[in-house]
C-alpha positions as CSV (number, residue, x, y, z in Angstrom):
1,X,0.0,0.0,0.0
2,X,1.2,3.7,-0.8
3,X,2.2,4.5,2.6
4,X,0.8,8.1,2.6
5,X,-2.7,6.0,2.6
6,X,-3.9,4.6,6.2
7,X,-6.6,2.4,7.4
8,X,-8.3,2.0,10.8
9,X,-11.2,-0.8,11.5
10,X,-13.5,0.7,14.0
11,X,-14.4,-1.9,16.3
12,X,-18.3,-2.0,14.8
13,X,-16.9,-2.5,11.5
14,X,-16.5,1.3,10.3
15,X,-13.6,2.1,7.9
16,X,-11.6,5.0,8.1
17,X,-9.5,5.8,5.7
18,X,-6.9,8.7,5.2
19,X,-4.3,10.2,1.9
20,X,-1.6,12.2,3.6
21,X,-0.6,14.9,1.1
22,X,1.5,16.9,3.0
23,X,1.5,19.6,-0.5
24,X,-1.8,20.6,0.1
25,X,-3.8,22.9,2.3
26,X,-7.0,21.9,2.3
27,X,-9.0,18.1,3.4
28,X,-11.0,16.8,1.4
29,X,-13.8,14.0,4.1
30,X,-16.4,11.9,2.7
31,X,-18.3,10.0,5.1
32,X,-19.7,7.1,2.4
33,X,-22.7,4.2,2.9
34,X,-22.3,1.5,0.5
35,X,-26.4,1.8,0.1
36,X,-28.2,3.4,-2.7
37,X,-31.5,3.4,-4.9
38,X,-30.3,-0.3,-5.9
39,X,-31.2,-1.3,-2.3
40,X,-35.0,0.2,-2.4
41,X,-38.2,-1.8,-2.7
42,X,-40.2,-0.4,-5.1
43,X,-42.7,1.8,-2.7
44,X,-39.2,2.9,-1.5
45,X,-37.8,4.1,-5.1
46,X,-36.6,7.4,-3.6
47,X,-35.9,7.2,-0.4
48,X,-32.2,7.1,-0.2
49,X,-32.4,10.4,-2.7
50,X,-34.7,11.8,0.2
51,X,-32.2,10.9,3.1
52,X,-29.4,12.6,1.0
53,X,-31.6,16.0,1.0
54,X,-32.9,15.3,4.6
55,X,-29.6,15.2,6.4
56,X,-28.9,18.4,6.0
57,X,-32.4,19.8,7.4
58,X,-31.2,19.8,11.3
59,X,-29.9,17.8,13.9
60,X,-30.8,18.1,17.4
61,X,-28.5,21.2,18.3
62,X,-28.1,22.4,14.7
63,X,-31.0,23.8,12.4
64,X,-30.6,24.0,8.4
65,X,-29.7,27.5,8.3
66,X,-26.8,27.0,11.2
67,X,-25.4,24.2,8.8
68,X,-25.0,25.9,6.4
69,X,-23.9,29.3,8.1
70,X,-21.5,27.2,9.7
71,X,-19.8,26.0,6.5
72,X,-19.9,29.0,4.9
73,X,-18.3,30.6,8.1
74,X,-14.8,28.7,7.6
75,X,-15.3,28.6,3.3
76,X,-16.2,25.2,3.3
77,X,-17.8,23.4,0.6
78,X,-20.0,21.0,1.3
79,X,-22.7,18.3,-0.8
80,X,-23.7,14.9,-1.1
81,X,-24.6,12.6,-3.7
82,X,-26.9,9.4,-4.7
83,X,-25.6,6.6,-6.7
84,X,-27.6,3.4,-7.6
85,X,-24.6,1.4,-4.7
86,X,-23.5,4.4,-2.8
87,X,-24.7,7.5,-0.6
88,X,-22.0,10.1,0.0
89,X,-21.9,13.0,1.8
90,X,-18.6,15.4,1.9
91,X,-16.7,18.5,2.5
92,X,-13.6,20.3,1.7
93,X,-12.4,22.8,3.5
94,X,-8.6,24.6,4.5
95,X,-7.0,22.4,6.2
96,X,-6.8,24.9,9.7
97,X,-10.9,24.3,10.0
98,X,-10.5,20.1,9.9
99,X,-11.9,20.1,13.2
100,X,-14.7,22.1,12.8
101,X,-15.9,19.9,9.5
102,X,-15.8,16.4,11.4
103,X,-18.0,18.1,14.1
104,X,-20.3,19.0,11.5
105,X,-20.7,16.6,9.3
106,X,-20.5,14.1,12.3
107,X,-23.6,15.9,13.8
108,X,-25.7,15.7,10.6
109,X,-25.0,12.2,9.8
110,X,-25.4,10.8,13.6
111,X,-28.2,13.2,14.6
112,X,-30.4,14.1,12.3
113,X,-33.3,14.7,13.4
114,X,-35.7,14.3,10.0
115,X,-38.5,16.7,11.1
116,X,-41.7,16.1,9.5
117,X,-42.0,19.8,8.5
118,X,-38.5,20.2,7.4
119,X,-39.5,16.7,5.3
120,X,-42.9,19.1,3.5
121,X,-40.3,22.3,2.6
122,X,-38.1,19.7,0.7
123,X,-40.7,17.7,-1.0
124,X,-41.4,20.5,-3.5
125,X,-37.2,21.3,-3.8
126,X,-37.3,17.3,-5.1
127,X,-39.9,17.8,-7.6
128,X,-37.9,20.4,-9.2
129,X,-35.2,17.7,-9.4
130,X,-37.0,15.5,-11.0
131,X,-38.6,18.3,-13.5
132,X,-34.8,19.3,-14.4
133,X,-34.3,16.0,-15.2
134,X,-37.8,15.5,-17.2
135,X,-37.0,18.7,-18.7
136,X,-33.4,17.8,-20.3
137,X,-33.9,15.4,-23.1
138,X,-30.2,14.5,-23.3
139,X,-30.3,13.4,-19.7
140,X,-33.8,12.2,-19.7
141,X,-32.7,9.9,-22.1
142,X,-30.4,8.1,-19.9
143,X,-33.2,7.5,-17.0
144,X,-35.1,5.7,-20.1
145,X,-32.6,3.8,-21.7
146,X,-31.9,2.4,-18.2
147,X,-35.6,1.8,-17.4
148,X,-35.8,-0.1,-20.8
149,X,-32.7,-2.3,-20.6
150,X,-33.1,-3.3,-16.9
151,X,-37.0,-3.5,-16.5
152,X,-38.4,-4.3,-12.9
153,X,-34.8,-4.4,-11.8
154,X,-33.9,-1.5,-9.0
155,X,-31.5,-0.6,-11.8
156,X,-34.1,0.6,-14.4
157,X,-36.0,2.9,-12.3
158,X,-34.7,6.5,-11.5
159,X,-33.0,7.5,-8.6
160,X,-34.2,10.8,-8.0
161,X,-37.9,8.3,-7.1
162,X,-41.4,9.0,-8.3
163,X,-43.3,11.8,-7.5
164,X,-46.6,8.9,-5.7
165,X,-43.6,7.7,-3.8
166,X,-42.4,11.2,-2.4
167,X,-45.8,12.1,-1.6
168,X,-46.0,9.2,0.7
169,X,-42.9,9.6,2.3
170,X,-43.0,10.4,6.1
171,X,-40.3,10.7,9.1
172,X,-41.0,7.6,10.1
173,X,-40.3,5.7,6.7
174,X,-37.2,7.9,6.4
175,X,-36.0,7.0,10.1
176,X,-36.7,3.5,9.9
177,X,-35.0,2.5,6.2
178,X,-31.9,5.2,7.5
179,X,-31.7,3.0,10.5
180,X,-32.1,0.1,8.5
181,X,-29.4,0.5,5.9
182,X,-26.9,2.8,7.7
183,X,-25.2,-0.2,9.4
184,X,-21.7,0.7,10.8
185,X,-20.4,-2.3,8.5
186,X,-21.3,-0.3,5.2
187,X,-19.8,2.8,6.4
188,X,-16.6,4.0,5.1
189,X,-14.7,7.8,5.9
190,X,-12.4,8.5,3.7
191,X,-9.9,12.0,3.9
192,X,-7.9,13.0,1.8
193,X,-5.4,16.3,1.5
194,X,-3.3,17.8,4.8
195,X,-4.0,15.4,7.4
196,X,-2.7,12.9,9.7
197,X,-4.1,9.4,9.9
198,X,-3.9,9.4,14.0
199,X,-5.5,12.7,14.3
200,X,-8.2,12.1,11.9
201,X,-9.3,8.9,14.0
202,X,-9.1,10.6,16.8
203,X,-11.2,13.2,16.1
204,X,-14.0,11.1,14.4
205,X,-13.7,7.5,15.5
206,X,-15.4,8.1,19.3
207,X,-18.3,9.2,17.7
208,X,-18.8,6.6,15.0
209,X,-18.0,3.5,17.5
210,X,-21.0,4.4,18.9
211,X,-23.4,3.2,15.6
212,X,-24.8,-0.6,16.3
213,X,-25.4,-2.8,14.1
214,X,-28.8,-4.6,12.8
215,X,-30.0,-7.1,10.9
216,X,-28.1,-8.9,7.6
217,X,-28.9,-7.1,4.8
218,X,-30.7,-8.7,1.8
219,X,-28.3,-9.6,-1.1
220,X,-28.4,-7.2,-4.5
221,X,-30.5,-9.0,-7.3
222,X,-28.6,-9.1,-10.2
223,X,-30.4,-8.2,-13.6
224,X,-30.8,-9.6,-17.0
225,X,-30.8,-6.9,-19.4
226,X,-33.3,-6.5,-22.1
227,X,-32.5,-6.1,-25.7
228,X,-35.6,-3.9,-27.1
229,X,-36.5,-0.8,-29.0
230,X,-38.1,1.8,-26.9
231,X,-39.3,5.4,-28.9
232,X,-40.2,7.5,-26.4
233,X,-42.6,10.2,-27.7
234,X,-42.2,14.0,-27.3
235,X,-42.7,17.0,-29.1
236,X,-38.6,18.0,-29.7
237,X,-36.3,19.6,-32.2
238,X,-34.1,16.7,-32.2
239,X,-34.5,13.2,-31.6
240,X,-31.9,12.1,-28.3
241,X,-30.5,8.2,-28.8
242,X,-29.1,5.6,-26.1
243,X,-27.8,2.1,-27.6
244,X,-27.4,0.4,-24.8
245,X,-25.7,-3.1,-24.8
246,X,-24.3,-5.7,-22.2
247,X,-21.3,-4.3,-20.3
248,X,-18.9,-5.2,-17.2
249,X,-18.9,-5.2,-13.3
250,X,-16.7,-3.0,-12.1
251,X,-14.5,-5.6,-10.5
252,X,-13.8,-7.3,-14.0
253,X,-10.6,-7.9,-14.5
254,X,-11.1,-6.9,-17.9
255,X,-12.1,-3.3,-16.5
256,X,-8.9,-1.7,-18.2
257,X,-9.8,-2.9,-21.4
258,X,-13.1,-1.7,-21.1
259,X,-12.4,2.1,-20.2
260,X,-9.7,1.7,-23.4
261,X,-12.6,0.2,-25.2
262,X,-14.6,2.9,-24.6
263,X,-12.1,5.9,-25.2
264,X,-11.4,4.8,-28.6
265,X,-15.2,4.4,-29.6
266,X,-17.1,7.7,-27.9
267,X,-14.6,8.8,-25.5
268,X,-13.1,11.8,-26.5
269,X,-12.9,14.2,-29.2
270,X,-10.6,12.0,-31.2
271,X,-12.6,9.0,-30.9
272,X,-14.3,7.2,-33.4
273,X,-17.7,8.3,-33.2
274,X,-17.2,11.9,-32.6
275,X,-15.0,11.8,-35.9
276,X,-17.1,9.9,-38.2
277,X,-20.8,11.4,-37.1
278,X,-19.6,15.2,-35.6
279,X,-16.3,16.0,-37.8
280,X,-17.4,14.0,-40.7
281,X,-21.0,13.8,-41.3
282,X,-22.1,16.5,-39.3
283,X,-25.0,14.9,-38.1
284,X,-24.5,15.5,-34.3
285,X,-23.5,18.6,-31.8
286,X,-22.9,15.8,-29.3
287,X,-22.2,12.3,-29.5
288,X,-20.2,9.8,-26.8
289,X,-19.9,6.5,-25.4
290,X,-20.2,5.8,-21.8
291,X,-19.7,3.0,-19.3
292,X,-22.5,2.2,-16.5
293,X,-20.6,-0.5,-14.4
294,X,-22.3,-2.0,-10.6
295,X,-20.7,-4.8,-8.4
296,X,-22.2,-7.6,-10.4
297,X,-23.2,-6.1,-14.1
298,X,-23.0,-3.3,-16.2
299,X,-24.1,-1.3,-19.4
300,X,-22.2,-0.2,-22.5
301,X,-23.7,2.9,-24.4
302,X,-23.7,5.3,-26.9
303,X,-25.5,8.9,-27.1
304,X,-26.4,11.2,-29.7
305,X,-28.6,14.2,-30.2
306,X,-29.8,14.5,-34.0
307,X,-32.5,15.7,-36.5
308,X,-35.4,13.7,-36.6
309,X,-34.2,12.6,-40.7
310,X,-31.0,11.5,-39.3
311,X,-31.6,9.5,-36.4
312,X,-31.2,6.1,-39.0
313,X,-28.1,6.7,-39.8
314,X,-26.6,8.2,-36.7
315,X,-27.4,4.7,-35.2
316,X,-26.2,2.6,-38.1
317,X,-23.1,4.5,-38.1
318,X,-23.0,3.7,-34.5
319,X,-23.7,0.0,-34.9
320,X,-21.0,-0.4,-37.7
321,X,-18.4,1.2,-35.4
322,X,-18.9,-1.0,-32.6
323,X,-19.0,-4.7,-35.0
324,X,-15.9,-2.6,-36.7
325,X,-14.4,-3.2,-32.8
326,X,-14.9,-6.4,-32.9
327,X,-13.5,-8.1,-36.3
328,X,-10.7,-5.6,-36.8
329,X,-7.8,-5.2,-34.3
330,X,-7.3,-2.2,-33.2
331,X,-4.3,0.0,-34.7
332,X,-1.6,0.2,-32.1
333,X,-1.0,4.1,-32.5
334,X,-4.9,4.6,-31.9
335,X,-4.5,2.4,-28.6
336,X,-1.2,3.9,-27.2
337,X,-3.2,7.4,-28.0
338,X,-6.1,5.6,-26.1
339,X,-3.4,5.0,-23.5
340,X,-1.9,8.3,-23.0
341,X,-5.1,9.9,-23.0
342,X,-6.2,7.7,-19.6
343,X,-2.9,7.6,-17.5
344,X,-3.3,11.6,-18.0
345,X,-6.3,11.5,-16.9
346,X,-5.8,10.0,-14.0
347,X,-2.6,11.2,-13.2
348,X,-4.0,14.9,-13.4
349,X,-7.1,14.3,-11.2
350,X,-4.4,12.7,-9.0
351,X,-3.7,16.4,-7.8
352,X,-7.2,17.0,-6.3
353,X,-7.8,15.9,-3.0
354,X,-11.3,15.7,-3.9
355,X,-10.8,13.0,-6.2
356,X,-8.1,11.1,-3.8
357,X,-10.9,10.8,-1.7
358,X,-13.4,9.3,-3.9
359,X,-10.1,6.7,-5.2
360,X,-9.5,6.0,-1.2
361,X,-13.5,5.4,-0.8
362,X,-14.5,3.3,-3.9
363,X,-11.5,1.2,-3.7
364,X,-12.5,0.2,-0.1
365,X,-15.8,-0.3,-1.5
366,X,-15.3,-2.3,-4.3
367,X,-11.9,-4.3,-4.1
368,X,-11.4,-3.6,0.1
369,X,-8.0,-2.4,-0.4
370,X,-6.6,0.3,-1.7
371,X,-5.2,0.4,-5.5
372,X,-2.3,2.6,-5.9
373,X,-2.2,4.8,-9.2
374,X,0.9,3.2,-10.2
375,X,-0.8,-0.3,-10.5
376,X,-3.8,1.0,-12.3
377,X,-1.3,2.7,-14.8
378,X,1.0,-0.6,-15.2
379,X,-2.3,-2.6,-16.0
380,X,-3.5,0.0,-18.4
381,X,-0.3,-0.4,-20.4
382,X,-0.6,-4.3,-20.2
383,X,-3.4,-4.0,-22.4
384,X,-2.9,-5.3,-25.9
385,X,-4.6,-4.8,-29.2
386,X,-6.5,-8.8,-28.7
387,X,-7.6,-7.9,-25.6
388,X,-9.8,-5.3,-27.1
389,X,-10.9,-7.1,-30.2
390,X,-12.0,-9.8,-27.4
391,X,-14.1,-7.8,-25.0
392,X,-16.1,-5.9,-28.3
393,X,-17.0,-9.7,-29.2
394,X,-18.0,-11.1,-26.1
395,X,-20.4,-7.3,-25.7
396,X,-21.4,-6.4,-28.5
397,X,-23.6,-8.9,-29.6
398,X,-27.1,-8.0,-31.9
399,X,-28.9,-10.4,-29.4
400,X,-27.6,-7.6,-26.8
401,X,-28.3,-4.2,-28.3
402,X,-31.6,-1.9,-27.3
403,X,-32.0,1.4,-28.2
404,X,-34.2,3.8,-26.8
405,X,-35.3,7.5,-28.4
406,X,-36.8,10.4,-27.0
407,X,-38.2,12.4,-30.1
408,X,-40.6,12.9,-32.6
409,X,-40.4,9.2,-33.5
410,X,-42.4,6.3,-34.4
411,X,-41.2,3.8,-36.6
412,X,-39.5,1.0,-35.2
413,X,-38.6,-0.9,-38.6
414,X,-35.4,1.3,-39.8
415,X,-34.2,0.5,-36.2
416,X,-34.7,-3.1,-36.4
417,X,-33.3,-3.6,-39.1
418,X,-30.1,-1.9,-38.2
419,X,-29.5,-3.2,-35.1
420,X,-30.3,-7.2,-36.7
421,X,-28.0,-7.0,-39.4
């Protein structure tokens, strides 16, 4: 292990983990709970989303306002975030006011009080959420394609909830799943920036040792996905396309092949898609790939936002670059570009103590140990030009392809015919 990176096992199963980097002034804390919409029932969908918002709504010796007056008192900046497998909430702030940001985001996420009236003042803030979403077709889009290629799965629904579900939602419900779910063994605190290891426990393990733990928790179902062509109706300018197809977990060890994969088809402005339907054809403002990967599965896709008369050919010329992938090896100048282009990547971010947090928290999560850049570099430059031509056959398959519009679309047949040949 890099030794600038420490670990502590709180008695009750609570992780802390610290990045000492002695060249910067701030600390960058994430207090993390390996739970997320995948774990909701369906008359749940929501309710971690509502938890995230909640949190910050008062604890017994802090209201909302003194929260946030109190972060904006030492410049901090402070939010939180849902994923489908993960709940996060985190600050950064100089590294002079550490103390005063594990006292309060140790308050808010032991204490919080989830008043009933705070819970009717956010309602409303979380249908405006959901109408951003609703309102931007390129993201919209996403929430679809995932609703059409997981189905009933946890997976396919959104995690922002439904509106009947937030409705219904109550301090009780919100108590009882937070209680439920936030179980000391799927906690992990993760800091990273001008700290020391020793300190940092001090300072926040007393409090955590005090959560208790509850019943097992039910295992993750994993999904099928479901090849299909969705057309999503709606009055727009342009019609917005996800072709979706089977992907990875994101403990594969064929991960590093996969993010490769993906660069060189939709991954940057140099990639093959953005070349052959923006520089070339002109048929796009934006066009990518992108990788959705969970513990157990995961999604490949492409995106593209075109005129109505073109949304045929955007998606063949998608198709045909993705069988290209898989019955033509790669050039090795495109894949060392490919390579270059990810070790800087990651080697820039490597600077931010934000994102040295996030590494120090999802490797805990995902692998239980931490994964030193160096490693991830050295595998990314054991990659060869098979091992790409390999992974495009075993995923992109025509059995495995769905594509979902949102647009003024109705015919199926052009797309079925593409996506079978």
């Amino acid at each position: 292990m890099d030794r600038a990176v420490k670990k502590t096992a709180l008695q009750n199963g609570v992780r802390i983990l610290t990045k000492t980097m002695p060249h910067a002034r701030s600390v960058s804390m994430g207090v993390w709970v390996n739970v997320g919409a995948r774990d909701e029932s369906d008359s749940e969908n929501g309710l971690s989303h509502m938890i995230e918002h909640m949190i910050f709504k008062g604890t017994g010796k802090r209201t909302a306002f003194q929260i946030a007056k109190e972060f904006d008192a030492i410049g901090g900046q402070t939010n939180a975030f849902t994923s489908f497998e993960n709940t996060c909430y985190h600050a950064r702030i100089m590294d002079t006011h550490l103390e005063k940001m594990v006292d309060i985001l140790t308050d808010i996420f032991l204490n919080s009080a989830f008043d009933e009236k705070e819970l009717e003042k956010e309602r409303p803030v979380i249908f405006q959420e959901i109408g951003m979403v609703e309102d931007n077709p390129e993201e919209y889009v996403h929430v679809l394609s995932g609703n059409a290629y997981w189905g009933d799965n946890p997976l396919g629904r959104s995690i922002l909830g439904t509106r009947e579900n937030i409705v219904g939602f109550n301090s009780a419900m919100i108590k009882a799943f937070f209680h439920h779910f936030y179980q000391p063994s799927h906690i992990i605190i993760s800091a990273a920036g001008n700290v020391r290891h020793e300190h940092f426990i001090d300072l926040i393990g007393p409090a955590f040792e005090t959560i208790k733990a509850g019943q097992p928790l039910s295992e993750r179902i994993t999904p099928e996905g479901y090849p299909q062509i969705q057309l999503n109706q709606r009055d727009l300018e342009q019609v917005h396309i996800c072709l979706g197809t089977k992907g990875i977990s994101i403990t594969d060890s064929r991960r590093y092949a996969f993010s490769l994969l993906n660069t060189i088809l939709g991954g940057n402005m140099s990639s093959r898609l953005f070349q052959k339907i923006r520089e070339q054809r002109g048929l796009a403002y934006s066009v990518y790939s992108f990788i959705s990967s969970y513990e157990d599965t995961g999604m490949f896709g492409a995106y593209a936002g075109v005129s109505p008369d073109n949304a045929g050919e955007t998606a063949a010329l998608i198709v045909n670059e993705m069988r290209k992938l898989k019955t033509n090896r790669v050039d090795s100048a495109e894949l060392n570009d490919a390579k270059n282009y990810t070790k800087g990547n990651l080697l820039l971010a490597s600077e931010s103590v934000d994102n040295q947090m996030v590494r120090l928290a999802q490797n805990e999560i995902n692998f239980g140990h931490y994964i030193s850049l160096q490693e991830v570099v050295d595998r990314v430059e054991s990659i060869c030009e098979n091992d790409i031509v390999d992974l495009a056959a075993a995923l992109f398959r025509n059995d495995q392809l769905a594509l979902t519009t949102l647009g003024p679309l109705t015919d199926k047949k052009q797309f079925e015919e593409i996506l079978t040949v």
